[in-house]
C-alpha positions as CSV (number, residue, x, y, z in Angstrom):
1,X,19.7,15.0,82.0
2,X,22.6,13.4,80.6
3,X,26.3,14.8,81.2
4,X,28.0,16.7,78.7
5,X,30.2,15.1,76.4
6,X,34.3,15.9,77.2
7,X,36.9,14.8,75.2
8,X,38.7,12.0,76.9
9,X,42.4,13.2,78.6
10,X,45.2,10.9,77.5
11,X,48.5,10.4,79.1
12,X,51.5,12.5,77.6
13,X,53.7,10.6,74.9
14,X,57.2,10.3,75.0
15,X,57.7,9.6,71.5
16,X,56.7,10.4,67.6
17,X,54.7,7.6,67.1
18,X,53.0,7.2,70.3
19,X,51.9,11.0,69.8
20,X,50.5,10.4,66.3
21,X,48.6,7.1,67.4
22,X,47.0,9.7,70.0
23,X,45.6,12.5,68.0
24,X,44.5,9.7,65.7
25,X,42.5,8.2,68.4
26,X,41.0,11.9,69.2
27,X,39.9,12.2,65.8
28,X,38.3,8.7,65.4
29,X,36.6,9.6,69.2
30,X,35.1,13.0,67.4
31,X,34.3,11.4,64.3
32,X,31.9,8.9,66.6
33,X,30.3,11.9,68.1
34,X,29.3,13.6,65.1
35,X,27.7,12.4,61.6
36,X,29.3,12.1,58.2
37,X,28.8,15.3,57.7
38,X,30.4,17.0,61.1
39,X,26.7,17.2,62.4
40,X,25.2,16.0,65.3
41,X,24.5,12.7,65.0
42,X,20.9,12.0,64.1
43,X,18.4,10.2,66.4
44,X,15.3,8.7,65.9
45,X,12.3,8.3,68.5
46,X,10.8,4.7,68.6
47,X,8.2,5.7,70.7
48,X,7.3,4.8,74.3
49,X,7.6,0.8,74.0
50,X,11.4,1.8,73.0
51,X,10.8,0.0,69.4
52,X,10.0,1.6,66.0
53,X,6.7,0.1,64.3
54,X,6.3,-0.7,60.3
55,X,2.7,-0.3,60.7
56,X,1.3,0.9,57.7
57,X,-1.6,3.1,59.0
58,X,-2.1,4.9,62.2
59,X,-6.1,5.0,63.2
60,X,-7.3,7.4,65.6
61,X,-10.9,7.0,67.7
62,X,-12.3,10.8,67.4
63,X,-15.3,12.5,69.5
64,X,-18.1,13.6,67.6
65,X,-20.2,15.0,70.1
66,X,-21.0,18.9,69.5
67,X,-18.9,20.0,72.5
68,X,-16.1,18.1,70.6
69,X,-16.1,20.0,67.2
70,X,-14.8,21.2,65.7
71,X,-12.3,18.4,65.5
72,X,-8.6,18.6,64.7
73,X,-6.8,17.1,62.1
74,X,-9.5,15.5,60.4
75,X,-9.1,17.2,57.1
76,X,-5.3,15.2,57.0
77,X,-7.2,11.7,57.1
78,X,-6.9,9.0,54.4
79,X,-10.3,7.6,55.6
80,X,-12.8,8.2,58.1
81,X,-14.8,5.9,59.0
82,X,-18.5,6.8,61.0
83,X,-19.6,4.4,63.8
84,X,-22.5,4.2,65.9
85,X,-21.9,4.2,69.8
86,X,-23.8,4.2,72.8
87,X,-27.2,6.3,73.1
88,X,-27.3,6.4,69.1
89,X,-24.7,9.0,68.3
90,X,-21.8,9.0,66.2
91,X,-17.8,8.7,66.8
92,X,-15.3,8.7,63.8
93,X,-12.2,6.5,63.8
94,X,-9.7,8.9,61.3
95,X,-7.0,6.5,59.5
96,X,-3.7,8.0,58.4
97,X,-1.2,6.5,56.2
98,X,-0.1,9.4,53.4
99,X,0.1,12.2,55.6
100,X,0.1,12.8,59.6
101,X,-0.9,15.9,61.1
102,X,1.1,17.4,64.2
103,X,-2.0,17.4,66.1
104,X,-5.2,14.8,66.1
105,X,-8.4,15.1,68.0
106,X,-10.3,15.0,71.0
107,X,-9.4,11.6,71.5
108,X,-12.0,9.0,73.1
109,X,-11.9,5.5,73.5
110,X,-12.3,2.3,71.9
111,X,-14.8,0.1,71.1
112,X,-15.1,-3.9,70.3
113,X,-16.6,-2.6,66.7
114,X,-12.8,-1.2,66.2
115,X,-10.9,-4.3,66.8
116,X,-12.7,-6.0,63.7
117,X,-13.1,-3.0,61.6
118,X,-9.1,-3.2,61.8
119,X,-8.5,-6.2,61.2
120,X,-8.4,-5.5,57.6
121,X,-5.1,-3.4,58.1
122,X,-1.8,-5.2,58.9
123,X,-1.4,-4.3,62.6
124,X,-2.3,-0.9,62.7
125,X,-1.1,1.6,65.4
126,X,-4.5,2.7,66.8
127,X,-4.5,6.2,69.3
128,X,-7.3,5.8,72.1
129,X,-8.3,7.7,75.3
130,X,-8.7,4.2,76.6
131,X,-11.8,1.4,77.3
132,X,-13.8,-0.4,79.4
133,X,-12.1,-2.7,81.8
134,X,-13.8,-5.3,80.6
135,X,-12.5,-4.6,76.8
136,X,-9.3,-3.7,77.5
137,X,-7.7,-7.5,77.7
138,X,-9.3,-8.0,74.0
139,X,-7.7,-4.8,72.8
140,X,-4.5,-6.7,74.1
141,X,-4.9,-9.4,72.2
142,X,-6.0,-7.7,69.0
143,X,-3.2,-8.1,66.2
144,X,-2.5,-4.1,66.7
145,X,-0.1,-1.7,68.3
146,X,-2.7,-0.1,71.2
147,X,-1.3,3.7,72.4
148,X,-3.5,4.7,74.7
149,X,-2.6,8.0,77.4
150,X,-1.2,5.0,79.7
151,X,1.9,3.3,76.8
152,X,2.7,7.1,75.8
153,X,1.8,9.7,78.1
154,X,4.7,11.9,76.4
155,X,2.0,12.1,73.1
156,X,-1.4,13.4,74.8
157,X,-2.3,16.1,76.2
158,X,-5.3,18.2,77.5
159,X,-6.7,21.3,75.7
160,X,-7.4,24.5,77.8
161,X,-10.8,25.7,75.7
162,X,-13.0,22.6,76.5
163,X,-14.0,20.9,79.6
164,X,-13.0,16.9,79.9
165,X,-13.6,14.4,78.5
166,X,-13.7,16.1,74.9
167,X,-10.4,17.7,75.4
168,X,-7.5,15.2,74.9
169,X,-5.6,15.7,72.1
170,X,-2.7,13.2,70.4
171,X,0.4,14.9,68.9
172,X,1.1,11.7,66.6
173,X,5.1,12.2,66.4
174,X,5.6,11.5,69.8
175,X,4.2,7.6,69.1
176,X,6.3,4.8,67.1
177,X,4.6,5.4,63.8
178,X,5.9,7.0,60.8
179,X,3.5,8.1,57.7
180,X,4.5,5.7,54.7
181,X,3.9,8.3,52.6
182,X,1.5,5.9,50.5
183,X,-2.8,5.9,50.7
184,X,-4.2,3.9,53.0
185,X,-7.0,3.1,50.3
186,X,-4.3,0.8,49.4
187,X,-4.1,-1.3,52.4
188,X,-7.5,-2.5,52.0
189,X,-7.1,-3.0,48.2
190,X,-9.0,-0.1,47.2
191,X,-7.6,2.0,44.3
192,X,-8.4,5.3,42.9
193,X,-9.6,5.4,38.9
194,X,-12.8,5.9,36.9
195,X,-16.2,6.2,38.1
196,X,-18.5,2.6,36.7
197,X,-20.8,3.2,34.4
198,X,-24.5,4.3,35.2
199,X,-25.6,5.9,38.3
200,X,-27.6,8.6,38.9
201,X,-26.8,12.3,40.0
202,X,-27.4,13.0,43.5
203,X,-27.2,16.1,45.3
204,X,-27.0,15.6,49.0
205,X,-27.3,12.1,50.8
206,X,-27.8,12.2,54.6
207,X,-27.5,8.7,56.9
208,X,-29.4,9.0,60.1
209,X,-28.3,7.2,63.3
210,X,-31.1,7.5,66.5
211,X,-29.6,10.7,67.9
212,X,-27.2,11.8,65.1
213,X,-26.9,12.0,61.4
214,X,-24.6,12.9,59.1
215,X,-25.0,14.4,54.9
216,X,-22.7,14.6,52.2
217,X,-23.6,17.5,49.8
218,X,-22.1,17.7,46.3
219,X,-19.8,20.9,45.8
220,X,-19.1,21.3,42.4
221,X,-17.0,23.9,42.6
222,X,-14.7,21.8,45.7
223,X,-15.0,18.4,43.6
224,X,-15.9,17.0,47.1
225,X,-19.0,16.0,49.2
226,X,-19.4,18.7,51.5
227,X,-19.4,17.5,55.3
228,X,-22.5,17.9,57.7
229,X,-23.2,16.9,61.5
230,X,-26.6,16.9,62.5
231,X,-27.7,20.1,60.4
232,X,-24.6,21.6,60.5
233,X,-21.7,22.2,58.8
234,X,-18.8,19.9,60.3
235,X,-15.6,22.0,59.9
236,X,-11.7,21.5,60.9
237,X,-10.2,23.6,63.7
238,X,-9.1,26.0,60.7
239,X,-12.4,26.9,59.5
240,X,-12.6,24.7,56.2
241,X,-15.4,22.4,55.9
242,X,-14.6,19.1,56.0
243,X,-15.1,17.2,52.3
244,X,-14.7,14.0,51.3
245,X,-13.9,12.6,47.3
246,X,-15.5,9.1,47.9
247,X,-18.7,8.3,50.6
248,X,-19.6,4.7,50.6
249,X,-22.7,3.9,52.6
250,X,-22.6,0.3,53.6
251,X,-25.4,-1.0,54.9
252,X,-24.8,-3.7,58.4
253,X,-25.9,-5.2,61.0
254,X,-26.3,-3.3,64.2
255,X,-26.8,-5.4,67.0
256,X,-26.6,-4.7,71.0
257,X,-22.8,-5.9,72.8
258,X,-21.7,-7.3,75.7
259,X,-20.2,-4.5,76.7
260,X,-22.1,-0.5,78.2
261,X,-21.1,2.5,79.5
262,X,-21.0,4.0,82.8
263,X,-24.9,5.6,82.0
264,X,-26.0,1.8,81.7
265,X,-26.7,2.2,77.7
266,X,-25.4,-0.7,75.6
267,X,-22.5,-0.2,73.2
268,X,-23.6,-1.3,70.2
269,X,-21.4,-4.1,67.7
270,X,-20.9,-2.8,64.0
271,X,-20.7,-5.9,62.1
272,X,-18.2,-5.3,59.2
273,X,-17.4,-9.2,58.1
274,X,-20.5,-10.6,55.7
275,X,-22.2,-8.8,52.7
276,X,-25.1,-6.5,51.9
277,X,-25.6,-4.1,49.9
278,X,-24.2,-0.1,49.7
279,X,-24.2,3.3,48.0
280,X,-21.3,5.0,46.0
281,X,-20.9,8.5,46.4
282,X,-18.4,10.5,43.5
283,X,-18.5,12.8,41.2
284,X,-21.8,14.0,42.2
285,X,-23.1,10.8,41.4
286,X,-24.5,7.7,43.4
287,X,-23.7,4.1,42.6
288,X,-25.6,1.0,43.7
289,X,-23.2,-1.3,45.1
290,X,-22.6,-4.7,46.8
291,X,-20.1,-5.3,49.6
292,X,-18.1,-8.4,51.1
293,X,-16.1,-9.4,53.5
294,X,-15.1,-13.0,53.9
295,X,-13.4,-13.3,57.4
296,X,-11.9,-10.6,59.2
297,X,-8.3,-10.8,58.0
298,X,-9.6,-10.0,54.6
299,X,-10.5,-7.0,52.8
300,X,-14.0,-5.3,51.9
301,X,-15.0,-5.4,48.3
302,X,-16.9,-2.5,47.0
303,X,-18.6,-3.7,43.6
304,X,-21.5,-3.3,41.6
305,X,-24.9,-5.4,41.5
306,X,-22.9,-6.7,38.2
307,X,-20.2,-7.7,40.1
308,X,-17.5,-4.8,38.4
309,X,-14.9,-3.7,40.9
310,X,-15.9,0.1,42.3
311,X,-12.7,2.6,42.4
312,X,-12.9,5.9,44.2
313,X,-12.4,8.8,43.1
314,X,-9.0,10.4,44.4
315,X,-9.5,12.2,47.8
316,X,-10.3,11.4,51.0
317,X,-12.3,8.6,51.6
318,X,-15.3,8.5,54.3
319,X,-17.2,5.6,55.3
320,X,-20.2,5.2,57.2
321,X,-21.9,2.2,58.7
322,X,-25.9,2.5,58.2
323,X,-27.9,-0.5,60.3
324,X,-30.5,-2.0,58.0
């Protein structure tokens, strides 16, 4: 704890002028101390590496296990993306950009599928419970700000109602990332605007991994695709289900890693550069689309089997990977 600010003693003056060039200097030393307005002066965390960050989103590797959910601060998320993981179940990496809750979570840690999937953002800030050894040098080299427990212990902590590992939560203020206040739709060239032409109404639409699966069901009344994990509903830590504007089912390739988990099952790679084809949720409709991805530096076009750019509808956006 620092010591408490007193005002410097200066030696007595003998004359006038010397006296007025000290109580000049004692209100130029209290005008330092203070802001323009006579308030404390204002400071500004830069986060545990003692720097700020201009990152533009802030992505955050959540559990999705049932003793995980519900989560917290999913409902806040720009997008959500839906990966497979080890023994065929699902994890969710949440991007923020418009708006950052106080709270995010249970954290968990990174995979190799992460490091490409965010390469489409410039040098995100991505919040993880950590890796395996063996990753953790390529999370290093990644062109990303990596916060794990470890760079900012001040931001994590652990939750008293659930046992570990699915109780580490991220209070995002306490990292160097501020919200840029615009959607981070935008920093993969997405934009919001008029459902295409055609389509064809669709109530509910589920995507099945080998032990988990996931269904978006149209609420007309919400203007959203309601949220469901494995048969039920998947709800925030307030109560409210979760709902997305805009599900886009891309279809890739799955494939085993070089990398496992403690259990000896094989993380599997998500591979999000190449093309193939996808589905459109909006609007209670479903669009047949195409997706590509040149190189991983660039961004994923959504478009129809004509070739006409997809927008979204305005909302969240969630996307999940389906193996073909």
């Amino acid at each position: 704890m620092s010591a408490p600010l007193r005002t410097p003693v200066l030696p007595r003056s003998k004359t006038p002028a010397a006296a007025l060039i000290m109580a000049l200097l004692l209100i130029l030393l209290a005008a330092g101390c203070t802001g323009g307005d006579g308030s404390a002066p204002e400071s500004r965390s830069s986060g545990p590496s003692g720097t700020g960050t201009d990152a533009e989103v802030l992505a955050v590797k959540i559990d999705n296990v049932v003793p995980a959910r519900p989560q917290t601060g999913l409902q806040q998320a720009d997008i959500v993306y839906v990966e497979q993981v080890e023994a065929g179940l699902s994890r969710l990496l949440a991007v923020y950009s418009s708006e950052v809750p106080p709270v995010v979570g249970p954290v968990r840690s990174a995979r190799e599928t992460d490091l490409e999937l965010l390469r489409q953002f410039d040098r995100p800030v991505l919040a993880f419970s950590g890796a395996q050894s063996r990753l953790l040098p390529v999370i290093e080299r990644a062109p990303l700000d990596a916060v794990p427990p470890s760079a900012a212990p001040g931001a994590y902590f652990r939750g008293s109602e659930r046992p570990a590992p699915h109780n580490l939560y991220l209070r995002p203020e306490r990292i160097p990332y501020s919200a840029s206040g615009t959607e981070a739709v935008e920093a993969l060239g997405l934009r919001f605007g008029p459902a295409p032409s055609g389509g064809s109404a669709e109530e509910s639409h589920t995507v099945r991994f080998p032990s988990a699966r996931t269904t978006f069901t149209w609420s007309a009344e919400r203007e959203r695709w309601l949220v469901a994990m494995d048969g039920s509903p998947a709800r925030g830590s307030e109560g409210e289900q979760l709902a997305a504007a805009t599900v886009i089912v891309q279809e890739v390739t799955v494939r085993p890693s070089s990398f496992g988990d403690r259990s000896g099952n094989n993380t599997p790679f998500t591979e999000t550069v190449g093309s193939g084809t996808a589905q459109v949720l909006r609007d209670g409709t479903a669009y047949e689309a195409r997706w590509t991805r040149s190189a991983a530096d660039a961004d994923t076009r959504f478009t129809t089997p004509d070739g006409e750019r997809i927008d979204l509808a305005e909302g969240p956006l969630w996307i999940v990977y389906e193996a073909r």
